[in-house]
N, C-alpha and C positions, 0 to 999 in steps of 0.2 A: 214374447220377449224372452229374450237369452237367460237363464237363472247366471248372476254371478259370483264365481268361486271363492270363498272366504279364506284366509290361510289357515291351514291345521297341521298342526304339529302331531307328529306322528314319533310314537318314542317307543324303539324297541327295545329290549332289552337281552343283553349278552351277559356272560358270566362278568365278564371285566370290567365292562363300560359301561353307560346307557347313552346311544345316539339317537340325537335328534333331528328329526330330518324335516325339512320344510317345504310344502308346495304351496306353488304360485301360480295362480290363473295368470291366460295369456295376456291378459288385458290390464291388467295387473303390471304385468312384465313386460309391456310396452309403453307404460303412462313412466315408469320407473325407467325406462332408458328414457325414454323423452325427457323429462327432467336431469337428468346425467350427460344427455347430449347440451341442453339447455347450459349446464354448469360448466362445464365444460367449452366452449363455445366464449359466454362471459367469462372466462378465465383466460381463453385465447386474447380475445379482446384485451381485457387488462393486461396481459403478459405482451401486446403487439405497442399500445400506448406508452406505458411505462420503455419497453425498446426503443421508441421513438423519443423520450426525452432525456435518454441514457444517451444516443446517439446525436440528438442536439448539443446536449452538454458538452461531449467531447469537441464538436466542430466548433463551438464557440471558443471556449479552453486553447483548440488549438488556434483562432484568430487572435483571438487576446495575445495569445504568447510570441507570433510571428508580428503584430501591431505592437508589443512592447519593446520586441527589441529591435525593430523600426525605426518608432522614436528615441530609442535609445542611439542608436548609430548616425540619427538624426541631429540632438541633441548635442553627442560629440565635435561630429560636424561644422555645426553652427558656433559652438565656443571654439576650434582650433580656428576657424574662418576668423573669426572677433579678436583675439589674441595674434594673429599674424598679418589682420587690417593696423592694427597698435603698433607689429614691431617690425614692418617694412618700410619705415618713413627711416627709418637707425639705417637700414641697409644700405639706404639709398644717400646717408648722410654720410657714410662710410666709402660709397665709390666718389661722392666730389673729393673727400676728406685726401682722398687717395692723389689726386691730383697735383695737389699744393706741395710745394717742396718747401717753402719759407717757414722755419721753424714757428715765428708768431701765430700765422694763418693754421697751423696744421697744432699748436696748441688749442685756440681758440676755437678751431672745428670738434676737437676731441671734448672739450667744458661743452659742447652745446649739445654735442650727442651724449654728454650725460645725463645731462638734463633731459631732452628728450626720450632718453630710456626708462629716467624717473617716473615722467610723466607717463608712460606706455601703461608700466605696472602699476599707477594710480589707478589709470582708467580701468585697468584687470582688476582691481582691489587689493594689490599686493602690496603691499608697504614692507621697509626697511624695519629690522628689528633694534630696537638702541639700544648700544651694548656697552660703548665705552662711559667708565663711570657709572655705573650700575654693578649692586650688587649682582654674582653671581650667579642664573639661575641655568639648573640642566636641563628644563623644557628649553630654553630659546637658545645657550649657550651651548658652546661645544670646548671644551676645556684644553688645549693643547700640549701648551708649557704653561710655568709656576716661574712668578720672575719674586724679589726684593727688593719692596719700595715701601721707605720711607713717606711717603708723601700720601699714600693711598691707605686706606683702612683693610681690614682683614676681607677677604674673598669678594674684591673690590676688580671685576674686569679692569685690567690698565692698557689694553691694545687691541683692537681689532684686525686680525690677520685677512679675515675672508667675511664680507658682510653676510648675512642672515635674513631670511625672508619669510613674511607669514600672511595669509589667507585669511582674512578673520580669525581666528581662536589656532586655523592648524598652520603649523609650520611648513615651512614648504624645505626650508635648509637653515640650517643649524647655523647661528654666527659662530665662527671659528675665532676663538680668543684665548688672550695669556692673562691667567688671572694673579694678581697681588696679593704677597704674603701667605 
């Protein structure tokens, strides 16, 4: 049987230094790269795994973000469709409208297509803002002129020039109005 070599430190010495020099049997210096390849190797591994769920992540990332804005162009979509199934029945009450020459007939077509426009932006959720007789407010209000009325209290709307429209909480246009004193 082979005797096997122990490491010994061998230390010479010089005026300046003392170096220490190390020997290693071969077998020795074979079990020691085997284990180095071994590390090595499992280091590959984990650095190929983790690559591969670096690279999942992105490709998800990027479906997510091509399927968000999707639905998002989707979404649009589907509310201009919903909003213009509402205001094509006005259009179409505007070419008979167009028709009628008898002032009564072409009054009485106009009250109905306003009504019908009302109800368009019910079904949107839009509602009218109330401005005449109301105090003043600059959220809903749009201030134009300043009239003197007797009759009205201080920053009291007294006219609506341009009606005003709001979405739940957001405005959508400003009532344009002359407000009192």
């Amino acid at each position: 049987m082979a005797e096997k070599k122990k490491k010994v430190l061998v230390e010479e010495e010089t005026p300046d230094t003392t170096v220490a020099e190390e020997t290693v049997s071969a077998e020795d210096a074979v079990d020691e790269t085997a284990q180095l390849k071994a590390q090595i190797e499992a280091l590959q591994t984990e650095l190929a795994a983790a690559n591969d769920k670096y690279l999942r992540m992105i490709a998800e990332y990027d479906n997510f973000r091509k399927r968000s804005a999707h639905d998002r162009v989707l979404a649009c979509n589907e509310a201009t469709e919903a909003a213009l199934k509402n205001i094509l029945p006005i259009g179409d009450n505007l070419a008979r409208a167009a028709q009628f020459t008898d002032p009564a007939s072409v009054a009485k077509g106009i009250e109905m297509m306003q009504k019908g426009f009302a109800e368009a932006l019910a079904k949107m959720g839009i509602e009218e803002i109330d401005a005449k007789g109301q105090p003043f407010d600059p959220e809903l209000h749009n201030a134009v002129m300043h009239v003197e009325d007797e009759t009205l209290g201080e920053g009291v709307v007294a006219d609506v020039l341009q009606k005003g429209y709001k979405m739940g909480d957001r405005v959508l246009r400003y009532a344009m109005v002359t407000v009192a004193n």
